[in-house]
TORLOMI-390811 format. One line per 10 residues: number of its first residue (from 1); their letters; for each residue x, y, z of C-alpha. Coordinates in Angstrom, 3 decimals. Layout:
N
NUM = A = X:Y:Z; ...
//
This chain:
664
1 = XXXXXXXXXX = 23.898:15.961:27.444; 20.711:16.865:26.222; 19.827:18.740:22.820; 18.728:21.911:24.696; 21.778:23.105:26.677; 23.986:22.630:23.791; 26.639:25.390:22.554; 26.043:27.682:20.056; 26.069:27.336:16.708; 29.931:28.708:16.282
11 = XXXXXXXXXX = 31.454:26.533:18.710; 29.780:23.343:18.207; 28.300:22.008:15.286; 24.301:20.890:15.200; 25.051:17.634:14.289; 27.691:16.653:16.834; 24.250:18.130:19.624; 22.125:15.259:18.114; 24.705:12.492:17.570; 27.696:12.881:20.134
21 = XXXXXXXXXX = 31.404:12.166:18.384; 32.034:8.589:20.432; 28.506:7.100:19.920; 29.380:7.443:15.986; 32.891:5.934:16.921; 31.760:3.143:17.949; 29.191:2.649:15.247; 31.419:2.576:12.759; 33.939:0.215:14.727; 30.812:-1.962:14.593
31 = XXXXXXXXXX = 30.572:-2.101:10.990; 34.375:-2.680:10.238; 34.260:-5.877:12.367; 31.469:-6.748:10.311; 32.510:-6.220:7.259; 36.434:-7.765:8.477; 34.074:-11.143:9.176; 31.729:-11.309:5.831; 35.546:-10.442:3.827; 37.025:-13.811:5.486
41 = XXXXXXXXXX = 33.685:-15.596:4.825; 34.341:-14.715:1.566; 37.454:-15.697:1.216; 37.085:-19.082:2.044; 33.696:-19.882:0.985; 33.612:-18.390:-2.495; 36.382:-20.275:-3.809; 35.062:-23.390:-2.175; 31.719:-22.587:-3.759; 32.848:-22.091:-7.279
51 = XXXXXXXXXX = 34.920:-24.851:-7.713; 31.666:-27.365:-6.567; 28.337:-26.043:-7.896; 29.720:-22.855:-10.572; 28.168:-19.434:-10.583; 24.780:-20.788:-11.586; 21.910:-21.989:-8.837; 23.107:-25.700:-8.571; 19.944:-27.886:-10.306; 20.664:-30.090:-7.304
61 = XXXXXXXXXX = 19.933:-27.160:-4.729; 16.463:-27.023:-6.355; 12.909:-28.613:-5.121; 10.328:-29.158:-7.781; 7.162:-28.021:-5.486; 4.408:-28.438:-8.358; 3.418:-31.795:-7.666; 2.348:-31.469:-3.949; 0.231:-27.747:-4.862; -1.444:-30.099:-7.706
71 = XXXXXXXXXX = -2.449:-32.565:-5.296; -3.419:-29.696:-2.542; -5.664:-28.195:-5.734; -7.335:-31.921:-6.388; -8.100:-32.186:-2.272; -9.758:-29.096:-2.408; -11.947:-29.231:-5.450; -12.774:-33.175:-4.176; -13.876:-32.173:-0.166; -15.035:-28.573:-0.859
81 = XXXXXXXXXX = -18.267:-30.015:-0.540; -17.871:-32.462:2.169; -15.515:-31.930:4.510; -16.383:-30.301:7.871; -13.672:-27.308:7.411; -15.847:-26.306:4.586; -19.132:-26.977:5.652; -18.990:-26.077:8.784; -16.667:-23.145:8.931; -15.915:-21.956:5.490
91 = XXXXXXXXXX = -19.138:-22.340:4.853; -20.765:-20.293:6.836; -18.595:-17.726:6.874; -18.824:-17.470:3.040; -22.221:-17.119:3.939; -21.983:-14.147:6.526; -19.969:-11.994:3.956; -22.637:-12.515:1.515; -25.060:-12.094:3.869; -23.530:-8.827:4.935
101 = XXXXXXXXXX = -22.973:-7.223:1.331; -26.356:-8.276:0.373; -27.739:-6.692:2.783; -26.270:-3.139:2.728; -26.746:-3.762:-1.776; -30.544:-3.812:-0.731; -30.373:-0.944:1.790; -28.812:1.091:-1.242; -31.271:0.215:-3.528; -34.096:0.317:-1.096
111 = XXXXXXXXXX = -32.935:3.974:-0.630; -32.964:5.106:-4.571; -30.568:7.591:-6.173; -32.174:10.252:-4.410; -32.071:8.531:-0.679; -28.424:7.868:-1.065; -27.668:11.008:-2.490; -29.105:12.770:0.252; -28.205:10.552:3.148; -24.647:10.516:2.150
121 = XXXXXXXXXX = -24.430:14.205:1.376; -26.352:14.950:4.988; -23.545:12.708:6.771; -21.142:14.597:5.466; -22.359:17.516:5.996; -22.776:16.504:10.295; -19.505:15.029:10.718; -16.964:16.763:8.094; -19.059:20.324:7.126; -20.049:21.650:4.213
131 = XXXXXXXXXX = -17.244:21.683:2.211; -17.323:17.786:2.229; -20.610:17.519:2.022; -20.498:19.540:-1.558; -17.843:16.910:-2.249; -20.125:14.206:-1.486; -22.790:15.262:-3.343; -21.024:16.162:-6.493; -19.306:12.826:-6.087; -22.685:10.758:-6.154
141 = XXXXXXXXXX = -24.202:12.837:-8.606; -21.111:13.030:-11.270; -21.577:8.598:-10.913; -25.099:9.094:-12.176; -24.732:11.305:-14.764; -21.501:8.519:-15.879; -24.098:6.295:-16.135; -22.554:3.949:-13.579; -25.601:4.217:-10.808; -26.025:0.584:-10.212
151 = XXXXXXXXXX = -22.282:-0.415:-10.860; -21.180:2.200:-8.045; -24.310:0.778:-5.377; -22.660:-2.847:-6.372; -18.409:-1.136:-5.682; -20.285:0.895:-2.343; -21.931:-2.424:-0.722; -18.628:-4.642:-1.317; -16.321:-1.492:-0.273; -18.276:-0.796:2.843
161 = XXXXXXXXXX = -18.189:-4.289:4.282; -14.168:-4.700:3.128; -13.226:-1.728:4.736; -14.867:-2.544:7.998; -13.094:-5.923:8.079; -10.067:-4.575:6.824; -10.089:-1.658:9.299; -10.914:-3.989:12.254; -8.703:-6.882:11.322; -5.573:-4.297:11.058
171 = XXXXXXXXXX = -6.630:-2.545:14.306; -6.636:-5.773:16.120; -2.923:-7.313:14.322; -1.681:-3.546:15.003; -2.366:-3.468:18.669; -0.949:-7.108:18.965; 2.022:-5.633:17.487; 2.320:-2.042:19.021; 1.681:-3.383:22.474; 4.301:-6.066:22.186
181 = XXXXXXXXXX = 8.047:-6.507:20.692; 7.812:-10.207:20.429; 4.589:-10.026:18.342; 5.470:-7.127:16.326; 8.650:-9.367:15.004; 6.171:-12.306:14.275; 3.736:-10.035:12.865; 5.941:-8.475:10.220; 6.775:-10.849:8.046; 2.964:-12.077:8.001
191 = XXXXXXXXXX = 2.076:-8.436:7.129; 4.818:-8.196:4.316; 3.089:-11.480:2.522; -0.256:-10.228:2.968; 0.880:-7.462:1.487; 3.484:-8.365:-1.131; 2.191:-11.477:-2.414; 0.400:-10.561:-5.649; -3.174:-10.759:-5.647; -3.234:-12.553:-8.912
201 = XXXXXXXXXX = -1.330:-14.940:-6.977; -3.480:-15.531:-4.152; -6.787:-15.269:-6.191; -6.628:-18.838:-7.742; -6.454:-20.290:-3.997; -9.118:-18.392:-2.656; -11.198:-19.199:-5.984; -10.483:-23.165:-5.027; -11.388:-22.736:-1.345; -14.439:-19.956:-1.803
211 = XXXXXXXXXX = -15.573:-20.381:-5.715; -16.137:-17.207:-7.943; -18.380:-14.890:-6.390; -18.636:-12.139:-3.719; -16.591:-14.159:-0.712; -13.338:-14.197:-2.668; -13.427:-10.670:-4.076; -13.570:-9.327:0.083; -11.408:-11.605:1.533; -8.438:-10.999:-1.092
221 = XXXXXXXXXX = -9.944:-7.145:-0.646; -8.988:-7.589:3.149; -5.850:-9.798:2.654; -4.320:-6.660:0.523; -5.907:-3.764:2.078; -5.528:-4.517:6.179; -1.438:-4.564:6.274; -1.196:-0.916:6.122; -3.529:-0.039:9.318; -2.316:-3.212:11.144
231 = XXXXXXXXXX = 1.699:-1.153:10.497; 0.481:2.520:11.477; -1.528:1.086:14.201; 1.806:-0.582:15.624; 3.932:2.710:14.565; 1.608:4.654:16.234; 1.404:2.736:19.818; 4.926:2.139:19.600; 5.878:5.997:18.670; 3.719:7.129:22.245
241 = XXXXXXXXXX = 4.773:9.805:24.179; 6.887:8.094:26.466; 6.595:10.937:29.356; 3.072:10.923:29.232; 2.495:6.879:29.414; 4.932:7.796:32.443; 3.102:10.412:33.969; -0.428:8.151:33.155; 1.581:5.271:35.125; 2.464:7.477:37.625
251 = XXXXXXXXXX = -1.293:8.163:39.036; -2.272:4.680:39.243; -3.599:4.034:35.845; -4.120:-0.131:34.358; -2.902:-1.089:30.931; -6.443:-1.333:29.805; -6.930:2.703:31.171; -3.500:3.817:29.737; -4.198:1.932:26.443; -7.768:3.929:26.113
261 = XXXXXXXXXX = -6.744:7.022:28.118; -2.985:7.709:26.192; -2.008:5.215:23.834; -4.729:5.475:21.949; -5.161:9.029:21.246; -1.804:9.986:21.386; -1.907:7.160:18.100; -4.907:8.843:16.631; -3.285:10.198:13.469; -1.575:7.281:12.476
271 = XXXXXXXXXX = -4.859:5.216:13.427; -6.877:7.824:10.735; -3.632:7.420:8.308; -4.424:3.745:8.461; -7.745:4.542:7.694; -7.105:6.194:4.467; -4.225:3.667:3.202; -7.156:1.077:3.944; -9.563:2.850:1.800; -7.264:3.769:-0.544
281 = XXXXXXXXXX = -6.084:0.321:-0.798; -9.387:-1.579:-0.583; -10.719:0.754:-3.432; -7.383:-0.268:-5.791; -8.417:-3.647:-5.681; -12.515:-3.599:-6.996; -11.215:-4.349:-10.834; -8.661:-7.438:-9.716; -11.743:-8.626:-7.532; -14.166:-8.331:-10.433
291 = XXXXXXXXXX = -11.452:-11.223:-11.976; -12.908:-13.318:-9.524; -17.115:-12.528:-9.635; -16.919:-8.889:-7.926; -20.035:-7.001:-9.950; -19.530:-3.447:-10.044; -17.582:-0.917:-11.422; -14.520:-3.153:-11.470; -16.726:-5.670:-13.672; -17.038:-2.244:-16.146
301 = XXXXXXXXXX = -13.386:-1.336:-15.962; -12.526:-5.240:-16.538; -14.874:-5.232:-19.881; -13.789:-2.154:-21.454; -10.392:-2.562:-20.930; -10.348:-6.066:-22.864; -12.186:-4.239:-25.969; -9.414:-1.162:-25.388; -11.979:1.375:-24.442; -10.159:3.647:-22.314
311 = XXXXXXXXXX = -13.455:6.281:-22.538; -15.458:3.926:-21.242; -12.877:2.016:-18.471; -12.238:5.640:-17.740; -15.772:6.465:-16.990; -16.305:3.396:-14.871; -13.036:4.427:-12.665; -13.940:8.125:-12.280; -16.781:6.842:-9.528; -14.046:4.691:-8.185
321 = XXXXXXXXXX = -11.593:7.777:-7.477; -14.891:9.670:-6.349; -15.878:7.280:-3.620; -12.553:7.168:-2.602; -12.530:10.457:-2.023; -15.842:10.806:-0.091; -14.905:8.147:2.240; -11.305:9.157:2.914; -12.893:12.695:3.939; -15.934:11.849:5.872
331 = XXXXXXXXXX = -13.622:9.091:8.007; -10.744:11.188:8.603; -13.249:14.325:9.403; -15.204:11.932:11.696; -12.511:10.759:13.491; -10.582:14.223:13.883; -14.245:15.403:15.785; -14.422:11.853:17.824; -15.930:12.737:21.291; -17.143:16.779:19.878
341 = XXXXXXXXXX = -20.808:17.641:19.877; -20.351:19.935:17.351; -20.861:20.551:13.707; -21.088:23.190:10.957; -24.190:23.687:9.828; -27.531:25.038:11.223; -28.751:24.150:14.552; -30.982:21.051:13.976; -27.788:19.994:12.099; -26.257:19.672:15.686
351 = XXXXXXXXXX = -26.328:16.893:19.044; -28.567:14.142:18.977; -31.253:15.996:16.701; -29.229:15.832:13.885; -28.918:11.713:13.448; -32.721:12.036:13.337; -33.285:15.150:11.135; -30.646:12.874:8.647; -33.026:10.018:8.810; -36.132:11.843:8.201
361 = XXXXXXXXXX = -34.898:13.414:5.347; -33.284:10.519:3.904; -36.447:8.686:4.215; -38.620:11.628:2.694; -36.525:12.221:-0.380; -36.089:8.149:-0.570; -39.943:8.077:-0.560; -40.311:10.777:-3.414; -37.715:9.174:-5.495; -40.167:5.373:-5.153
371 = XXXXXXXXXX = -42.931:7.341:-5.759; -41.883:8.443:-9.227; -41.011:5.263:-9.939; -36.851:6.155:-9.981; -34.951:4.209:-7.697; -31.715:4.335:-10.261; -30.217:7.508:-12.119; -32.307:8.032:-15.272; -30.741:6.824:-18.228; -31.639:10.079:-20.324
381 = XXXXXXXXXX = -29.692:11.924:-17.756; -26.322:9.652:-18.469; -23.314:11.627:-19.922; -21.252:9.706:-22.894; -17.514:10.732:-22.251; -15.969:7.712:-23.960; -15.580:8.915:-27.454; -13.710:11.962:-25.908; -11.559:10.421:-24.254; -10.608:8.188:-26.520
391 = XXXXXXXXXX = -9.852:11.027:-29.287; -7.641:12.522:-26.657; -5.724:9.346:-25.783; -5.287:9.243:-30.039; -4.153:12.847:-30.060; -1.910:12.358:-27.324; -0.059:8.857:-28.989; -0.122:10.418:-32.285; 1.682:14.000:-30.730; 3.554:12.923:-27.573
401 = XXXXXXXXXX = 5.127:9.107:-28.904; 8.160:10.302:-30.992; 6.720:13.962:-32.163; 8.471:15.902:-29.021; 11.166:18.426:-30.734; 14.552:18.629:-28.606; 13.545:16.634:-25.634; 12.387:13.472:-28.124; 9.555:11.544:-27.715; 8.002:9.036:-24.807
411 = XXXXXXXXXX = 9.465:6.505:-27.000; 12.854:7.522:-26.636; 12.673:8.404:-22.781; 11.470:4.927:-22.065; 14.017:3.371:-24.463; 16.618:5.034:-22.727; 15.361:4.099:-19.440; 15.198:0.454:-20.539; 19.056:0.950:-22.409; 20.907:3.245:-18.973
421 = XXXXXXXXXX = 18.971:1.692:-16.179; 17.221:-1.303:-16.593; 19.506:-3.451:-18.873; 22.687:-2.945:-16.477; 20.900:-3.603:-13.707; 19.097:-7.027:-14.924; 22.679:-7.983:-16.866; 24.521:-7.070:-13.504; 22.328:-9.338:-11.425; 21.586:-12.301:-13.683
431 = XXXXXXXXXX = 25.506:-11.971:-14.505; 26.134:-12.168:-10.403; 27.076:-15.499:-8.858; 24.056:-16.945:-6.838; 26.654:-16.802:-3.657; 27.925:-13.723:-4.573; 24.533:-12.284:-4.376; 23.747:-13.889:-0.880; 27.175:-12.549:0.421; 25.601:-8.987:-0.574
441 = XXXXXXXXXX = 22.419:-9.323:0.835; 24.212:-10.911:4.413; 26.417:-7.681:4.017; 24.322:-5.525:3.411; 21.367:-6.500:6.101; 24.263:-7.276:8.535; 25.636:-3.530:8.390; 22.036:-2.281:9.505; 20.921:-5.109:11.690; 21.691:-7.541:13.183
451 = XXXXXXXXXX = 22.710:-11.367:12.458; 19.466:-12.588:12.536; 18.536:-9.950:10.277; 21.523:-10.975:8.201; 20.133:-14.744:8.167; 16.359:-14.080:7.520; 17.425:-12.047:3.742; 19.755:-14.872:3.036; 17.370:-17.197:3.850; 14.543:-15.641:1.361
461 = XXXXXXXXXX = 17.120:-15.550:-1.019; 17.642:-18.845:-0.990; 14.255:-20.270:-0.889; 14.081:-18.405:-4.173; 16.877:-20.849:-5.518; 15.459:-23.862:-4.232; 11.929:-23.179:-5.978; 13.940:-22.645:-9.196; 13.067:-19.644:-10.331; 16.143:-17.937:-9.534
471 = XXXXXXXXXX = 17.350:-16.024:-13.100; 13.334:-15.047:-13.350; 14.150:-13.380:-10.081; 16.925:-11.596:-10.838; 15.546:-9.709:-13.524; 12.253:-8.904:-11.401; 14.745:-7.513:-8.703; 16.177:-5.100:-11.199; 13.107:-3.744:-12.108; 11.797:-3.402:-8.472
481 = XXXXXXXXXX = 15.448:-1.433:-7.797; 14.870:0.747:-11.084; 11.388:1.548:-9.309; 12.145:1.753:-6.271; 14.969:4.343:-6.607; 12.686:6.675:-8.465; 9.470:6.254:-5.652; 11.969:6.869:-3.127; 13.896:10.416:-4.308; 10.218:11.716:-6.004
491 = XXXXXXXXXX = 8.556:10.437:-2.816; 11.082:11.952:-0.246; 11.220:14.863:-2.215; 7.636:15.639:-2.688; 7.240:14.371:1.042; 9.593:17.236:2.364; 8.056:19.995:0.204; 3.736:18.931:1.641; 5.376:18.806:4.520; 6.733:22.449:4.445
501 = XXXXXXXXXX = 3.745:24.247:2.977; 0.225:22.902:3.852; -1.233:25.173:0.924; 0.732:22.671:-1.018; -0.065:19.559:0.726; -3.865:20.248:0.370; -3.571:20.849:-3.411; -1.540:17.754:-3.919; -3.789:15.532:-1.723; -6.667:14.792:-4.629
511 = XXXXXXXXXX = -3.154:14.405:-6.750; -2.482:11.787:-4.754; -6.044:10.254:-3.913; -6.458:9.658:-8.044; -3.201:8.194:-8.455; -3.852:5.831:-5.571; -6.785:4.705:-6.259; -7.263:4.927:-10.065; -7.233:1.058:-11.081; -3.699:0.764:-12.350
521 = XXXXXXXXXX = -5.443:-1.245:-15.339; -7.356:2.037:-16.582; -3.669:4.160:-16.984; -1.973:1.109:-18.352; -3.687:0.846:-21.696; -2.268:5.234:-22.136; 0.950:4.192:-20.255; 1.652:1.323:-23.060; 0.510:3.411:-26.015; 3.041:6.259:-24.801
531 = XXXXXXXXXX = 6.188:3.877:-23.674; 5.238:0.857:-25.732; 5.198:-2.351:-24.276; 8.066:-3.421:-22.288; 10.181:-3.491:-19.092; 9.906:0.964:-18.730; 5.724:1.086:-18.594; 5.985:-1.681:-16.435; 8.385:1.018:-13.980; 6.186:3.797:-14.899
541 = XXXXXXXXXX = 2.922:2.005:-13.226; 4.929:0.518:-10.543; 6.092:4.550:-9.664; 2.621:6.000:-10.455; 1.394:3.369:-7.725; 3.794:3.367:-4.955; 4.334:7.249:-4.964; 1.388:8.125:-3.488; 2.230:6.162:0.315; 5.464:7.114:0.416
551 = XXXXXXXXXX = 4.683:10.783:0.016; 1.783:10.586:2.760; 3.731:9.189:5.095; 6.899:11.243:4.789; 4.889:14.209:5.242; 3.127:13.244:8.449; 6.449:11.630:9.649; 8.155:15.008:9.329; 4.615:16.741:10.719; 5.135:15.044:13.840
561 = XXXXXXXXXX = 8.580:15.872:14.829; 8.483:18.117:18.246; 8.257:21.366:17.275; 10.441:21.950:20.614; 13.193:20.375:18.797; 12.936:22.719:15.592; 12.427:26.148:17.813; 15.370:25.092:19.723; 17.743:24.571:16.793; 16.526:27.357:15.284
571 = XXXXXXXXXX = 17.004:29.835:18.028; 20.921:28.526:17.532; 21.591:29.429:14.597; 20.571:26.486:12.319; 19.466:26.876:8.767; 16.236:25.833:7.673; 18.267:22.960:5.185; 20.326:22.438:8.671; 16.848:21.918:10.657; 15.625:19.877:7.798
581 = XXXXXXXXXX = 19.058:17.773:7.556; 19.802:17.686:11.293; 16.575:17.628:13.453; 13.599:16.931:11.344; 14.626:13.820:8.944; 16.746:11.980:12.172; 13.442:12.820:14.376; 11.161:11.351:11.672; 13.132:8.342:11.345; 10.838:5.579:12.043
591 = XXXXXXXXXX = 7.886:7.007:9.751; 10.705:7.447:7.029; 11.864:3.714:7.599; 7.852:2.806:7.022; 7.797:4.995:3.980; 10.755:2.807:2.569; 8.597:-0.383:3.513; 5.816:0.735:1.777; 7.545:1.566:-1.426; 9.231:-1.738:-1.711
601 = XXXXXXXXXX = 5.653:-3.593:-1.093; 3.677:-1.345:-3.223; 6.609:-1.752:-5.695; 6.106:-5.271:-5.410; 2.564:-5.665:-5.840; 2.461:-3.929:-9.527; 5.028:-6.637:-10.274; 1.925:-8.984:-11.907; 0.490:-5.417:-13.981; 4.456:-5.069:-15.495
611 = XXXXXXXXXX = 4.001:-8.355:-16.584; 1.143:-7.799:-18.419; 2.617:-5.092:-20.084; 6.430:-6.620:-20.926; 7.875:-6.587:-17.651; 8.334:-10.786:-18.206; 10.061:-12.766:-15.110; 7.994:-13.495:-12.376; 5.097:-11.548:-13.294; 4.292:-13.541:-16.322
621 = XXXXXXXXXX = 4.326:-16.684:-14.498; 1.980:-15.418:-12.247; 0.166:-14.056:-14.998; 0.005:-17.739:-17.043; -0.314:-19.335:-13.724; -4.147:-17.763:-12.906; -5.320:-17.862:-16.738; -4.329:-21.472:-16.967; -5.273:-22.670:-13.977; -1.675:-23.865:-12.609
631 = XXXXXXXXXX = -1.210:-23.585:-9.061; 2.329:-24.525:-9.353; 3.368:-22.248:-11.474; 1.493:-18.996:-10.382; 2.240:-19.781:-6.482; 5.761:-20.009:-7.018; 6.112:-17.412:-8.847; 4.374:-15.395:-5.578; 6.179:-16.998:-2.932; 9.335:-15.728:-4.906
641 = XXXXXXXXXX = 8.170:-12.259:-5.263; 7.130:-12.605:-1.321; 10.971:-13.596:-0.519; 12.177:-10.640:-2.638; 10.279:-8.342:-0.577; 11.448:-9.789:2.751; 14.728:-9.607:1.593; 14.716:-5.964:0.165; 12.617:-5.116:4.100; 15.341:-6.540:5.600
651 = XXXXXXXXXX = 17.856:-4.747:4.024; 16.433:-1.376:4.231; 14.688:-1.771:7.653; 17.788:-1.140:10.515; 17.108:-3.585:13.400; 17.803:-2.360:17.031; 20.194:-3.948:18.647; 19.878:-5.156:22.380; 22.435:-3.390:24.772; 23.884:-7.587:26.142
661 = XXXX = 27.248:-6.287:27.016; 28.567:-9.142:24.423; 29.115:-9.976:20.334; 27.937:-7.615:17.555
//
């Protein structure tokens, strides 16, 4: 029976029109089996278990993996001269990327302030209007009067290239996956450790294989920042129109034609989502790659920050926000008019005459700017905000720490976040039997999947035992739960009310740009002088970071249900809560599910900031592993967070099950 010749309202409730009464019968027939099976397990394995290896990871269940990565380290430094997969390949295409950034550096520079400035603002202006256009402008213009000209050409030249690989590389692993179930199921655990393993933890290999300098910065840019279009690119193709791939089908189309013709565009919001995650991403990585020889405004950001300026750091990471913001606009503009031939603006701003009004102009003003001898932003024209800012940051520590009548102090409200929340949860779990926690995670991803599901978290568990890290684990886990919990009902919550009211969404989207893109080191050094150091600022940035995805894609999830669907349950009766409850969030499912994977992996990958900040456990180790050089111990450390990320995707990500007419 279909939703639309359902009862009314009185005689049938809305919820029995989506789900129908046996379906959810049978569902939950499902999971008592499973659960009857994982209690006998239980019963005779746990005893078994207790009696032979006791409720701590057995030593003898452990691999010591530190002497082969040692030896892997020595190869690399001893043939990374020599051997033909360097020379010949890594080699050259080291070569291309710097090559490539070079190249567009010089084209900046070649241009001047003023050629940028113009050509930038003139872009804008054809492919997005005036409105971003002013944004543009401002933009370039508020990085000059920072002072931070030549830093933001250096963050523009590596950004540009990054997020064209990124962009491309995603679009390519994202059609893979869209286009076919048994790649998609590879793909996804490759995209959750590109994604969840910490770049601190990756940077040391790439330094070995690549050496400091420009080629390592972009290719950990592009390991971190192409997982989120190569996932909306799948959701996307995978969420198609399924009448309208019919109806292409039906009149003779290829693959190739229905891919172009209605895959494709019917995908082109997620495709221009994954355009600004990649941006956003890319952008949240220039002060990690500046660890590694990335010039720019990360370098600045990276400086100040060890002599505690947060005036200057914050001036460097303004520019950061602002480009951000420019290129999230003019992409998402340009691809929203793909195929028009129109613009605002006056006429010659129009067609084919425009591209070459752009370039004269650029070129004129370019010319003017060399021939007064300015190719950079004067220096008498730079702005000094640091001292400022860093009276404010004073005033705020010396006001908002413990001086906050009634509702107490920062100090308090992270000490009883650290006393209600996280202690319970890190005592609960450390406190846990290892096989008690493994019969949790096999229930739990069981009851939502399947058995394979079920095997893969147990699995990643596991590994996490045999590396030997396990207690270091546990208390990570609790602080990615803590998190997690609080991304997920702000996220969802904030998500449902940008997705009600677009007056709201628009006035929360440069909200949400700065919070995404501001370097998580520039709001640490406030975050730590309001919360102190410890386990709670280590939550806060993890929140702060993650919140951001999982509100974007909640609202456009709950944007694209059919409005079909929400006329016809309204014109029966249904509440707006019952619309919202019954038809919107079931309809928006899959986007929802991805909003849930991205909180866990963007939860994840502030796991190496909380340990620079208190958070301990795994993040430290990755931490000590990159400053002292010890493969070892900062690899293992990231392989474990990696497994606690599969684990907590498995567990939250429901697997379909295949109709076989046998077993659960």
């Amino acid at each position: 029976m279909s939703f639309f010749s359902t009862p009314p309202m009185a005689t049938r409730p809305l919820s029995d029109a989506v789900r129908p009464g046996p379906l959810r019968a049978v569902l939950q027939m499902r999971a008592v089996t499973k659960l009857l099976v994982l209690v006998l397990a239980a019963a005779v394995l746990v005893p078994l278990l207790q009696a032979k290896f006791g409720a701590a990871w057995p030593s003898a269940l452990t691999v010591d993996v530190s002497g082969p990565l040692d030896k892997t380290s020595d190869w690399i430094i001893d043939n990374r001269d020599s051997h033909p997969l360097f020379v010949y390949f890594l080699g050259h295409l080291s070569n291309a990327v710097v090559i490539s950034v070079r190249g567009v550096y010089l084209l900046l520079l070649a241009l001047g302030w003023t050629g940028v400035t113009a050509g930038v603002t003139l872009i804008a202006w054809r492919v997005a209007g005036v409105r971003i256009a002013a944004t543009a402008l401002i933009s370039f213009l508020v990085s000059g009067l920072l002072g931070m000209w030549v830093p933001t050409m250096q963050t523009f030249a590596l950004m540009v290239v990054a997020v064209v690989v990124s962009v491309v590389v995603g679009a390519l692993l994202g059609l893979a996956g869209g286009l076919s179930e048994r790649l998609f199921r590879i793909l996804r655990p490759v995209l959750d450790t590109m994604q969840v393993l910490p770049a601190f933890a990756y940077l040391l290999p790439v330094v070995l294989v690549f050496g400091i300098g420009v080629p390592a910065a972009l290719l950990a840019t592009v390991i971190y920042a192409a997982p989120p279009m190569a996932r909306l690119t799948a959701l996307g193709l995978r969420g198609a129109d399924a009448g309208v791939l019919e109806a292409v089908s039906s009149l003779g189309a290829t693959g190739r034609q229905r891919l172009l013709t209605a895959r494709l565009p019917l995908a082109r919001k997620e495709l221009l989502l994954g355009v600004n995650q990649t941006i956003m991403m890319a952008l949240g990585m220039v002060v990690i790659a500046s660890m590694i020889g990335a010039a720019g405004l990360g370098d600045r950001v990276y400086q100040a920050l060890a002599s505690v300026d947060v005036g200057a750091a914050l001036a460097a990471a303004i520019p950061i926000v602002l480009l951000a913001i420019v290129m999230d606009r003019t992409t998402a503009a340009a691809g929203e008019r793909l195929g028009a031939d129109t613009a605002n603006g006056p006429k010659w701003l129009r067609g084919w005459q425009a591209w070459t009004g752009i370039a004269v102009v650029t070129a004129a003003l370019a010319l003017a700017g060399r021939l007064s001898g300015s190719l950079v932003w004067p220096g008498a024209w730079a702005v000094d905000v640091a001292r400022p800012v860093n009276d404010f940051k004073e005033w705020m520590v010396d006001h908002l720490y413990s001086g906050v009548p009634v509702v107490g102090g920062t100090a308090d409200w992270a000490a009883h976040f650290t006393n209600w929340v996280l202690n319970p949860l890190r005592d609960g779990l450390t406190a846990l039997p290892w096989y008690a926690t493994l019969l949790i995670v096999a229930a739990l991803a069981w009851l939502i999947g399947t058995w394979r599901t079920a095997l893969t978290a147990v699995l990643a568990m596991a590994a996490i035992g045999v590396l030997g890290v396990w207690k270091p684990s546990m208390n990570t886990l609790s602080q990615v739960i803590a998190a997690l919990a609080v991304t997920l009902v702000l996220g969802f919550g904030v998500g449902v009310l940008a997705a009600g009211s677009k007056r709201f969404e628009a006035i929360l989207r440069p909200v949400l740009d700065v919070m995404q893109t501001m370097p998580q080191f520039v709001y640490l050094i406030p975050v730590v002088a309001l919360f102190a150091v410890g386990r709670a600022p280590a939550a806060a940035a993890a929140v702060v970071y993650a919140l951001p995805a999982v509100i974007r894609i909640t609202t456009q999830g709950l944007r694209q249900v059919s409005p079909a669907a929400m006329e016809s349950a309204h014109s029966l009766g249904a509440t707006r809560w019952q619309i919202l409850r019954q038809v919107q969030l079931p309809l928006a499912r899959p986007a929802l599910l991805l909003a849930v994977n991205q909180g866990v992996v963007m939860v994840l990958a502030v796991v190496i900031i909380g340990g620079l900040v208190g958070g301990g456990a795994l993040g430290y180790d990755v931490v000590t592993g990159l400053a002292t050089g010890d493969l070892g111990l900062g690899l293992v450390a990231g392989v474990a967070i990696v497994c606690l990320g599969l684990m907590l995707d498995r567990v939250t990500q429901p697997t379909e099950r295949r109709t076989t007419g046998k077993g659960v």
